[in-house]
Structures are given as C-alpha cells and as structure tokens.
C-alpha positions as CSV (number, residue, x, y, z in Angstrom):
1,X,16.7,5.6,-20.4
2,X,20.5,4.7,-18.8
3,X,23.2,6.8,-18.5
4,X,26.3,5.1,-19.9
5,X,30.0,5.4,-20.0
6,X,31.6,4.8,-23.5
7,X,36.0,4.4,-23.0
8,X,37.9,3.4,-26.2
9,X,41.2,5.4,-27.3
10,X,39.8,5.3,-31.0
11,X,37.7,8.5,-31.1
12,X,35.9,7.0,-34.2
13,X,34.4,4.6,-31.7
14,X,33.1,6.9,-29.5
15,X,31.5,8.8,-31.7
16,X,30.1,6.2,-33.6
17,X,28.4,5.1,-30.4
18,X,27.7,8.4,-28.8
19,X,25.1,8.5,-31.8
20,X,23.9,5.3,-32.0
21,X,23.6,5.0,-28.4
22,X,21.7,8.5,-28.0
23,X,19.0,7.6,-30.8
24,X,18.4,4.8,-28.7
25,X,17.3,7.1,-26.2
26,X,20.3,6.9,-23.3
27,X,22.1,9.9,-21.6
28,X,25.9,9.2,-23.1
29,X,29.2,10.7,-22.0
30,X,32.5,9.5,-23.4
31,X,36.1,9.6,-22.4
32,X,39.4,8.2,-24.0
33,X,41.4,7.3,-21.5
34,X,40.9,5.1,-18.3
35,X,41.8,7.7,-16.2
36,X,39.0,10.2,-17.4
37,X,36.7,7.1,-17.0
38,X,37.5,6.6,-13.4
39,X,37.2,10.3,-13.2
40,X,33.8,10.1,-14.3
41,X,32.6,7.2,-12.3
42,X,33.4,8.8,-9.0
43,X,31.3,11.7,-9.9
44,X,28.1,10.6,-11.3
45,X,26.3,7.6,-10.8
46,X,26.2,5.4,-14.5
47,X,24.2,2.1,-15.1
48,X,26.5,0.8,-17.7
49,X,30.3,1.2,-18.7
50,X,31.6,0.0,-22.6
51,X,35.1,-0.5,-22.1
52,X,37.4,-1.3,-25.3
53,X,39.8,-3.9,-23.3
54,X,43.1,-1.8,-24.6
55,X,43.8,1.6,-24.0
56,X,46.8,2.5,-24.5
57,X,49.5,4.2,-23.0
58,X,49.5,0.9,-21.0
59,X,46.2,1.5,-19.1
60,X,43.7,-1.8,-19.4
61,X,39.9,-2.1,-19.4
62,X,39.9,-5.1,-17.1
63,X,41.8,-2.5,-14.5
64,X,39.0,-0.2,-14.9
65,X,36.5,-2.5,-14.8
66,X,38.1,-3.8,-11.4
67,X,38.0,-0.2,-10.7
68,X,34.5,0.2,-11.1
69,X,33.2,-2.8,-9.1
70,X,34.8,-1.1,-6.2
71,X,32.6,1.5,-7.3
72,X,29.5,-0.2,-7.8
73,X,29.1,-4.0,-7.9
74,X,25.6,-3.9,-9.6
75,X,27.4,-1.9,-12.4
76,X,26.8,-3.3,-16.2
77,X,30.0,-3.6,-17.9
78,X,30.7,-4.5,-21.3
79,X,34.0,-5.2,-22.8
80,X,35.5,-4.3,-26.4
81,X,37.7,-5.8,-28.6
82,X,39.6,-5.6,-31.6
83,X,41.3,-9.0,-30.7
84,X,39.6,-12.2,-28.9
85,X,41.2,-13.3,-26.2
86,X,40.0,-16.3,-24.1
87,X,42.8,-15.6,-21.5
88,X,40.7,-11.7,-20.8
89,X,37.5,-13.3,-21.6
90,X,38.1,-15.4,-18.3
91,X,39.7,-12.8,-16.2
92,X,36.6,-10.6,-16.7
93,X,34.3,-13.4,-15.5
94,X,37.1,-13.7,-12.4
95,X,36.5,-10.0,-11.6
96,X,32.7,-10.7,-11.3
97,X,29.9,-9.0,-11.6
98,X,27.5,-8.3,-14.5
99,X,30.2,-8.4,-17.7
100,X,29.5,-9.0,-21.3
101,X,31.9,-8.9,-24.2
102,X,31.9,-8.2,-27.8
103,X,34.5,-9.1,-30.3
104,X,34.9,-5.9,-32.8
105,X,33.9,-6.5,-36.1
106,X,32.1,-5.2,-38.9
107,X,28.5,-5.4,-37.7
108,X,30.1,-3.7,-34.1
109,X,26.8,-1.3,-34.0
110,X,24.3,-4.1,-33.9
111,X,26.1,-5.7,-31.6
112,X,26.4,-2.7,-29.7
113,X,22.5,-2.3,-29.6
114,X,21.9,-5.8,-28.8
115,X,24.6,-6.1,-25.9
116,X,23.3,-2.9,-24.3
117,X,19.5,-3.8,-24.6
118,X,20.2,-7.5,-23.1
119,X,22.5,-6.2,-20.4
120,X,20.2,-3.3,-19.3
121,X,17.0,-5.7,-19.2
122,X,18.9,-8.4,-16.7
123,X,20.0,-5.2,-14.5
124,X,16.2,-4.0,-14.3
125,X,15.7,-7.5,-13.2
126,X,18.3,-7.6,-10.4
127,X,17.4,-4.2,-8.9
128,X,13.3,-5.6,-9.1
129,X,14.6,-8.4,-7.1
130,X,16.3,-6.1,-4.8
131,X,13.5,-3.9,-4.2
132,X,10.9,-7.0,-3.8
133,X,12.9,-8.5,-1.1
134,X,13.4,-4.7,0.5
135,X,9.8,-4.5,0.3
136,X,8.6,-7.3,1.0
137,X,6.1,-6.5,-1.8
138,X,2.8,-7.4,-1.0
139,X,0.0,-7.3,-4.0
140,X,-2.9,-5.5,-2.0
141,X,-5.3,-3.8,-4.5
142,X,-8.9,-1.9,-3.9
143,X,-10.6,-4.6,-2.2
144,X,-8.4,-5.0,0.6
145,X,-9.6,-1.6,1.8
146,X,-12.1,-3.4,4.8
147,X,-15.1,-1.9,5.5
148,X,-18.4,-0.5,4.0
149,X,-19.2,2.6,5.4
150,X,-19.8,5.8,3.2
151,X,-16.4,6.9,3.7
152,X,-14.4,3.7,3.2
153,X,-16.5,3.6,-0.2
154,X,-15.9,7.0,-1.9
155,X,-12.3,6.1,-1.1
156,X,-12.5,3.4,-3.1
157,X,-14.4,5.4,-5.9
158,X,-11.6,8.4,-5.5
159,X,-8.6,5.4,-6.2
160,X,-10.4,4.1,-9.4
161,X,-10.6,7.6,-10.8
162,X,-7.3,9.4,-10.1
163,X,-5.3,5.9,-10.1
164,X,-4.8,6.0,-14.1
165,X,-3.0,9.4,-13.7
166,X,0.7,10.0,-13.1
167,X,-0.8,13.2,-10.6
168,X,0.8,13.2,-7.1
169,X,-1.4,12.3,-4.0
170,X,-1.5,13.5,-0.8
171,X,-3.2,11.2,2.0
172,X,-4.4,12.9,5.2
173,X,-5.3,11.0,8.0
174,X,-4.9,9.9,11.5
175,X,-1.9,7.7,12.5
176,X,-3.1,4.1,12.5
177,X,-5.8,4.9,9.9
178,X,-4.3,3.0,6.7
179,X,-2.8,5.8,4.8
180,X,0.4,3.4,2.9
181,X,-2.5,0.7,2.1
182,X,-4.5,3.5,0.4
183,X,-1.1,4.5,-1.7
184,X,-0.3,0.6,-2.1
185,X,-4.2,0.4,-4.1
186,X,-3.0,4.0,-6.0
187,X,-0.1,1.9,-7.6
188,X,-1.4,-1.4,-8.0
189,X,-4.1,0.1,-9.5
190,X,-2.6,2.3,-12.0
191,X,-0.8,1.5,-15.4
192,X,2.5,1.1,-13.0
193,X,1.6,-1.6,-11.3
194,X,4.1,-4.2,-12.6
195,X,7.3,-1.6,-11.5
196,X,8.4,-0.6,-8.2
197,X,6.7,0.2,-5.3
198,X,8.9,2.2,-3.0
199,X,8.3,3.4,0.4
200,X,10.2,5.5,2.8
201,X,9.2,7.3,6.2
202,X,10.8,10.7,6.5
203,X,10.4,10.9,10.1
204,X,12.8,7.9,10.5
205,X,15.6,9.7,9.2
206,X,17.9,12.4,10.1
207,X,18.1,15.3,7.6
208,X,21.3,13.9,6.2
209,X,20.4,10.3,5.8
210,X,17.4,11.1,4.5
211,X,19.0,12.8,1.4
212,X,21.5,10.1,0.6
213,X,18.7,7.6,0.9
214,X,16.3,9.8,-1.1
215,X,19.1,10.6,-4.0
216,X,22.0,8.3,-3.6
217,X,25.4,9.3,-3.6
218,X,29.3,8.6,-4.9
219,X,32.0,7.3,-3.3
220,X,33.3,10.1,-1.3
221,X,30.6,12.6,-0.7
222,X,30.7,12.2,2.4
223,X,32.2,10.3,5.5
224,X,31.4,6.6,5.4
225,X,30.6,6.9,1.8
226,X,33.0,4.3,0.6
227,X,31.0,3.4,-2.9
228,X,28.6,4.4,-5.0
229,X,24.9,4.1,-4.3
230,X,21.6,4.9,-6.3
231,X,18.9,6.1,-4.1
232,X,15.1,5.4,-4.0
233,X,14.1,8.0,-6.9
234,X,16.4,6.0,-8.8
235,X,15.2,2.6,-7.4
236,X,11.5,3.5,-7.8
237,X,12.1,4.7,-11.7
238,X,8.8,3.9,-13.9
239,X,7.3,3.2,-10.6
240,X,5.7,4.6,-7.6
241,X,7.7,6.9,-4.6
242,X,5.4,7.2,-1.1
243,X,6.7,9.5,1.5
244,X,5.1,8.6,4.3
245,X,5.0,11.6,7.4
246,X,6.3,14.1,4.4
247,X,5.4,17.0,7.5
248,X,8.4,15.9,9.4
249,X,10.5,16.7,6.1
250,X,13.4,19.5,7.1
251,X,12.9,23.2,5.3
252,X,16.0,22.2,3.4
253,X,14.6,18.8,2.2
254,X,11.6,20.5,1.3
255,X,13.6,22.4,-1.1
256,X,15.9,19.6,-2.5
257,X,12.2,17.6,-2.9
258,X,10.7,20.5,-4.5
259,X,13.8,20.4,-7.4
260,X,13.7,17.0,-8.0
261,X,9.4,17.6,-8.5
262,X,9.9,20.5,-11.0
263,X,13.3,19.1,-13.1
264,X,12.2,15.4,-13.1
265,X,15.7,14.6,-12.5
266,X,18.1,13.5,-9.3
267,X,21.4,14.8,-8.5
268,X,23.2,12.0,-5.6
269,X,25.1,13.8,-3.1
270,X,28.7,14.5,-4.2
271,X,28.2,13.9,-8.1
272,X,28.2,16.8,-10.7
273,X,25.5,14.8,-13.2
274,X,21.6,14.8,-13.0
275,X,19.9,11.9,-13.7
276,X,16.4,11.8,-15.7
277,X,13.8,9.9,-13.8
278,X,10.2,9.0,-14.0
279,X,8.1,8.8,-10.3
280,X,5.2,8.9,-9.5
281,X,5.1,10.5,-6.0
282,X,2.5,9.8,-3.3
283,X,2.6,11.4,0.0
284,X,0.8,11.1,3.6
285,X,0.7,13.4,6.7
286,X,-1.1,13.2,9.8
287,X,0.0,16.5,10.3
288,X,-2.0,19.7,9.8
289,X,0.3,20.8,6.7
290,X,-1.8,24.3,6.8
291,X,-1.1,25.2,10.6
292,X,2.9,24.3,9.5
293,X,3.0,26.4,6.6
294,X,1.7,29.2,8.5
295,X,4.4,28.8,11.7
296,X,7.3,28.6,8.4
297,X,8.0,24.8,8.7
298,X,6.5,23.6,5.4
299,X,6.8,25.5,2.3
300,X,3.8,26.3,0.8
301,X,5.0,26.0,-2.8
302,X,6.0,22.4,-2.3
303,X,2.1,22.1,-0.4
304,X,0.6,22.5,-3.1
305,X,2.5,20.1,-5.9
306,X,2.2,17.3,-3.5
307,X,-1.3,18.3,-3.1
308,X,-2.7,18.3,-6.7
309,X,-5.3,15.3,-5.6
310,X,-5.6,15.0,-1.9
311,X,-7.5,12.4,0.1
312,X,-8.6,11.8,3.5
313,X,-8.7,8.6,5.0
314,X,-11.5,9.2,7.8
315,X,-10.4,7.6,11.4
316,X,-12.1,4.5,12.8
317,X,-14.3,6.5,15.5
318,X,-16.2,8.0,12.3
319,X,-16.8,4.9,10.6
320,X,-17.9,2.4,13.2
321,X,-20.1,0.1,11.3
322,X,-16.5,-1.2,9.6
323,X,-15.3,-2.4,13.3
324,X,-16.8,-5.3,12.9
325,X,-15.9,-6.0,9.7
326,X,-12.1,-5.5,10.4
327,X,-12.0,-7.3,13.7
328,X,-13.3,-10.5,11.2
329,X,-10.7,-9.7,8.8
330,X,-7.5,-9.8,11.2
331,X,-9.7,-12.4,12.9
332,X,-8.7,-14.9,10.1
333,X,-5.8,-14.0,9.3
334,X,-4.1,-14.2,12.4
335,X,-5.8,-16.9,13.1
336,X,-4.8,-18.9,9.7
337,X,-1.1,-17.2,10.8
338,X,-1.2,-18.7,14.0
339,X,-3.0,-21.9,13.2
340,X,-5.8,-21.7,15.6
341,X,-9.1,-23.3,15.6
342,X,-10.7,-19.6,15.8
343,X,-13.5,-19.5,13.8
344,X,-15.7,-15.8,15.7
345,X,-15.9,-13.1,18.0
346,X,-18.3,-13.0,20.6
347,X,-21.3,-11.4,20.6
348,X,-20.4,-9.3,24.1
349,X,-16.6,-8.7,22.2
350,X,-18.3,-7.4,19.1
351,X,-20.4,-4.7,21.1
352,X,-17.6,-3.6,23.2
353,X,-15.4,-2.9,20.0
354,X,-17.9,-0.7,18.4
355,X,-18.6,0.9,21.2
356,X,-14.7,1.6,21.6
357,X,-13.7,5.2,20.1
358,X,-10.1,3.7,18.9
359,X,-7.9,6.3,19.3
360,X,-5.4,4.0,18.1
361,X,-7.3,3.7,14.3
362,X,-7.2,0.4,12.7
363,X,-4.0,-0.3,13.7
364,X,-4.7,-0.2,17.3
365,X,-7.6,-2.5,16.5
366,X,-5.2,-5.0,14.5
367,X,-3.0,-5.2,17.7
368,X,-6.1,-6.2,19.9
369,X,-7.2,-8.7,17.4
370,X,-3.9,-10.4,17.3
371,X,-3.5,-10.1,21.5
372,X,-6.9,-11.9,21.6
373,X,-6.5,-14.6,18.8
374,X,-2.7,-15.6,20.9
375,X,-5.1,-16.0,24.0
376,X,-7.4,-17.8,22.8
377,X,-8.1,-21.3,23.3
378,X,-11.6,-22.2,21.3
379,X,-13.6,-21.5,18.4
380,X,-14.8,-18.7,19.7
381,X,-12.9,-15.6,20.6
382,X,-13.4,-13.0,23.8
383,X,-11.6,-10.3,23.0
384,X,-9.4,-9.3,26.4
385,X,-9.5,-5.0,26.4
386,X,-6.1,-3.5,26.7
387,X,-5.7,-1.0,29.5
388,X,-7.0,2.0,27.6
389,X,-9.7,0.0,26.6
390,X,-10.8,-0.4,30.1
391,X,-10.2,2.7,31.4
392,X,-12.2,4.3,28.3
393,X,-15.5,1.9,29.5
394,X,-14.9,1.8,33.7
395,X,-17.3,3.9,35.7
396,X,-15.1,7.3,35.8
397,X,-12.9,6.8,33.6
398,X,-12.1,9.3,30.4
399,X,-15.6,8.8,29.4
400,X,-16.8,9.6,32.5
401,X,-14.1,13.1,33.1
402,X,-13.1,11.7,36.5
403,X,-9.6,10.0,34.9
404,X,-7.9,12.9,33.2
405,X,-5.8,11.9,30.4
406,X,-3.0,14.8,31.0
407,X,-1.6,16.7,33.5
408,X,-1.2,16.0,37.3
409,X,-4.1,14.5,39.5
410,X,-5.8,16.8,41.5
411,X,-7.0,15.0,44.3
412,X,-3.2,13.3,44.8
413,X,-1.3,10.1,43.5
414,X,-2.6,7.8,45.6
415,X,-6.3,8.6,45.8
416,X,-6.0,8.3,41.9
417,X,-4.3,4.7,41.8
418,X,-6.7,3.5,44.1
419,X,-9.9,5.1,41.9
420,X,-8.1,3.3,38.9
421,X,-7.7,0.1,40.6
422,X,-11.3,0.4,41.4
423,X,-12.6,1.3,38.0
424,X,-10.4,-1.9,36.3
425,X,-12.2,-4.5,39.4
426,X,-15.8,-2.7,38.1
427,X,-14.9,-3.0,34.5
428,X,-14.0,-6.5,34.7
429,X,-16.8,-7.6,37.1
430,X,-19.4,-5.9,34.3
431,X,-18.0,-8.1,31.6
432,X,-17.2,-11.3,33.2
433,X,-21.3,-10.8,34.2
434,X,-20.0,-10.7,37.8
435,X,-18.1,-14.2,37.9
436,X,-14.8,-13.3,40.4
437,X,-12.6,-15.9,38.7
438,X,-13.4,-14.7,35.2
439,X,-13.2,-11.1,36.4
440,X,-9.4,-12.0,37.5
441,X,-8.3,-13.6,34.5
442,X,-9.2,-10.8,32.4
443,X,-7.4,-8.6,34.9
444,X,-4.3,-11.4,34.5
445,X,-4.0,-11.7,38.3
446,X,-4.7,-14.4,41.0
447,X,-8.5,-14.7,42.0
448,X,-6.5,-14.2,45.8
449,X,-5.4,-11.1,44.4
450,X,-9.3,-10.4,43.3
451,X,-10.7,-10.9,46.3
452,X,-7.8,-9.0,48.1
453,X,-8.5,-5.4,46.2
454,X,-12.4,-5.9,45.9
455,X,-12.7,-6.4,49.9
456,X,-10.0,-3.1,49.9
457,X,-12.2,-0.6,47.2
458,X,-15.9,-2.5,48.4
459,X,-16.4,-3.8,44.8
460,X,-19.0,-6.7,44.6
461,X,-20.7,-7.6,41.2
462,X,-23.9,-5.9,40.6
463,X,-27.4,-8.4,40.2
C-alpha cells in the first residue's frame, strides 16, 4: 500500500481517482490547489504525487513538482494533462527525478492504474538498492550457524520452526555470541526473505536520533531537518526490523516503540499522518531485561511483545566442542581473504583455544583467528594468544586468583607488574617448549630483551 497525493483543480478528477485509487488498496488524500499540495507534502511523508500540469489561478504542476524534489528526491511523480505538450514533457525530465506523464483521455483510469503500478514497482526497486548497498546484505541462512554442539543445534531447530511466523523474537545472549547472525537466518529463512533486512543498534544513538532514524521525519521538525526522510520502519516494509541492544532503548522510546507495535503504523517526527506498515521485528539484549524492568528502566508491557518467542544464544565457554570448528571456519576465510597459503591450525593452537574460556564469545575468537592468519607465514598456522589469553593460562594469573581482574593490587603497583611480566616470560617459555628465541617472538620483543627480564624474575624453561 502507498500513500499518494492526488492535485487537479477539476474535483471530478479527484474523485474519480480517490476511488479508483483506494480500491487498489493505497492510503489517498487529495487537494485542489498547489498550495494545499505543498501544504500537505511538508506534513506527511507520501510515496507518490499525481499532479494535473495546470492549476489554475496561475499555480503550475511542474512548480510543485520542483517543490517536492526539494522535499524528497526519491519522490514518484506523475504528471496530468488535458493538453500534450513536448515543451513540459522536457522540462519535467530537466527537473529530474522519478517523473512519468499521462496525456488525459478517455481511458484516463487505466492509465491511471497502469502509471501508478509501474511507477511504484521501479521506486520499490530503488529503495531495495538503497538498503542493499546500506546493508551490505549478506545471504547467511541456517547453516552458517558453526558449530555442533547441543546448543548450537536446538538453535537451529528453534529458527526452522518459528521462522515461518510473522511473531517477534527476542535473542538473549552474551556480547560477541552471534545474536544479528541468528536474526539474519530468522529472515532469510522465512517467507520474507526476498524484502529488506534492516538493522539498527539502539545503543549507538542518542534518544533523538534514534527516533528520526527509527520513524523518519519532514522538512522542519526539527533543526537540521532540511527535507523529508522515511525512516527504517518505512525502509524495512514487508521485511524484517532487528534492534540490536533494544535494553539501552530510553523509557520514552520504549513507549513510541510500543505504539508503532500495537497500531502497525509510523508517525515521522513533525508530520500529522500515520503511515500503515508491515515489520517483522526481531530484537537482541545482552542485558538482563528482568533486573531492568524491576529498577523502572524497561517497561514491562513492551517486555513482553518483544518477547512472544525468545531465544538464547549460549556463550562460547558452554559450548567448547564448536571452538575448533569456528577457528577452521574464519581459518579459511581469512585466509582465502588474505590470500595465504594457510591450509591448519596446530595441534598445540587447537588445545590452547579450547581450553580458553573466551570471554570475548565468538567474536573475540574471530579477532584471534584473523591476528594469527596476518602472522602467519606457512601452511600451518600457530595461533599467537592475545594478552588476556596469556594472562588467563600463566602460572597466577586469573585462573590461578593471584591476578585480580578489578580493583587496586594489594601487594603494590610494582610488585604486580613485575609478577605479570613473570607470568607472560613463563607462559611463553611453556608454549615455545622452552626455546628462548621462539619464546621472544611470541612476546614480540628482542631475544636481548628475553634474556634481559628472565635473568631479572629467575625464569628458565622447565625439562
């Protein structure tokens, strides 16, 4: 359905296509005079104008169209007249934008229905394009989910079964855990697979800007708002909506969200005209939405229609038998990204990872892979561990309770650097299989440097 602006000063016309246009299922307003059309544009948003090219009283529908582009240049137009003229045929292609023009004449209705339905299709197609290249729309379905653990397989089973329905999601999960791939499988699973996929994170945006970007807005609702612009319930119509971080969502959001949930329809900032849409809304939190509804900053009502199906994606310290199989999958494709010869992990690499608690989730481990495929030189990857990673495995560190991960060190600043220090030299000696020179060039420092600190903290490699 579009919401359309019929102008012609014969109010035969727009009657005549009031009806015809409303049994083709579109939300119609008309006005007679170009004035009350440019009323009407800067207070609603509309996705086509039908212009008769005369008037009256001197106003012109090529003014108004020029009027409109200002407005909106992704605006439909379509011209009327009683009277061909090649000299206004040309000046509307001058003006630009999407224009097409009919010549009125007894079969004016079918060419009414004809124009509109070819003008609307070629505007879904632009605003596709727009929303692929925003996107950069990738076609990820079930089977990208890695792994083969328990968990990673009744999430699977959960997306074939509710990924038919037009019921809103709610993913739970860690950060780093894969939460917008599981709502990328919901939509290119479902019967919406060929329409939009839209994504927005409401922690990135102030209250404010997240409204206008949520809803859109007209020319003049606010400062800076110098034309009209759809937002992302309008962009992801027929489609699929994911709001990622939905906790971080201001109490007055929450509210505007809730509306637009129960009515089905957007209002942008500063017009006086709702808009019908159709979204299917996915949402993901790694916060504990109960705990915030209880302390008043999420409302419970909204809870619990974003919550009709929720799902947990478990973090990657649960499922450690789909290490493995991840570090293989960003293996390759970093590797096929990078062009390298890399063709495995090594055997000492592989334990280390799965031994590794990755705080971090799968995103954490992507990171490493991609650090450890750039350094690599053969067919055969070791994978270097990041700082956590060997603080996590030295001899005191987290694991062991003597390397606190908050608050200030109780036996001083400097007898903690130097236990740290000595834990890293350890760590690296125990993986290098007590080779000095390999132990350095994990540690990225001079084997001078080695020596230097080992002789300082009494580190030698163990037999």
């Amino acid at each position: 359905m579009a919401h359309i602006l019929v102008v012609d000063d014969q109010p035969s016309i727009c009657e005549m296509l009031d009806i015809v246009l409303r049994k083709e299922g579109h939300q119609v307003e008309v006005v007679q005079s170009a004035a009350g059309a440019r009323h009407k544009l800067g207070s609603a948003i509309f996705d086509l104008v039908i212009s008769d090219i005369r008037l009256g009283s001197g106003e012109d529908g090529l003014e108004l169209l020029r009027a409109s582009r200002a407005l909106d240049k992704d605006l439909a137009f379509v011209l009327m007249t009683g009277h061909g003229s090649m000299e206004s045929a040309i000046e509307a292609i001058k003006i630009g934008g999407a224009v097409d023009y009919i010549i009125k004449t007894p079969e004016l209705v079918d060419q009414v229905r004809y124009t509109v339905a070819r003008a609307l299709e070629a505007q879904q197609v632009r605003r596709e394009n727009v929303t692929l290249k925003r996107e950069l729309r990738r076609r990820n379905d079930i089977e990208n989910l890695i792994g083969s653990s328990p968990a990673i397989g009744h999430i699977k089973d959960l997306i074939r079964t509710v990924a038919a329905t037009s019921s809103t999601v709610l993913i739970r999960g860690e950060s780093g855990t894969g939460k917008e791939l599981v709502a990328r499988a919901l939509h290119n699973c479902s019967p919406r697979a060929e329409q939009a996929f839209v994504t927005v994170n409401c922690g990135a945006f102030p209250e404010g800007l997240l409204e206008s970007e949520l809803f859109g807005y007209v020319k003049g609702a606010f400062t800076g708002a110098t034309s009209n612009r759809r937002g992302l319930f309008e962009a992801a119509d027929k489609g699929t909506l994911f709001l990622d971080e939905i906790g971080e969502m201001s109490l007055p959001m929450q509210v505007s969200l809730l509306r637009t949930l129960q009515e089905r329809q957007v209002r942008p900032l500063g017009s006086t005209v709702n808009l019908a849409v159709d979204v299917r809304l996915l949402a993901a939190t790694n916060t504990d939405l109960e705990r915030a509804i209880h302390e008043g900053r999420f409302r419970e009502d909204l809870y619990y229609r974003i919550s009709v199906i929720p799902m947990e994606v478990p973090p990657l310290r649960q499922r450690p038998e789909d290490v493995s199989l991840l570090a293989m999958h960003f293996l390759r494709r970093f590797a096929r990204e990078m062009n390298k010869p890399v063709m495995q992990i090594s055997a000492a690499s592989v334990a280390r990872l799965e031994r590794y608690s990755w705080p971090g989730n799968v995103r954490q481990l992507e990171n490493t892979m991609e650090r450890a495929v750039a350094l690599s030189t053969g067919s055969e990857v070791e994978v270097p561990l990041p700082p956590e990673m060997l603080q996590a495995h030295a001899p005191g560190g987290r694991d062991g309770g003597r390397v606190p991960s908050d608050g200030l060190p109780e036996e001083g600043l400097e007898a903690r650097i130097a236990q740290v220090e000595r834990d890293y030299l350890r760590a690296a000696l125990q993986q290098a299989h007590g080779v000095q020179t390999r132990a350095a060039e994990l540690l990225q420092i001079s084997y001078r440097s080695f020596r230097h600190y080992a002789k300082k903290y009494g580190v030698e490699a163990q037999p």
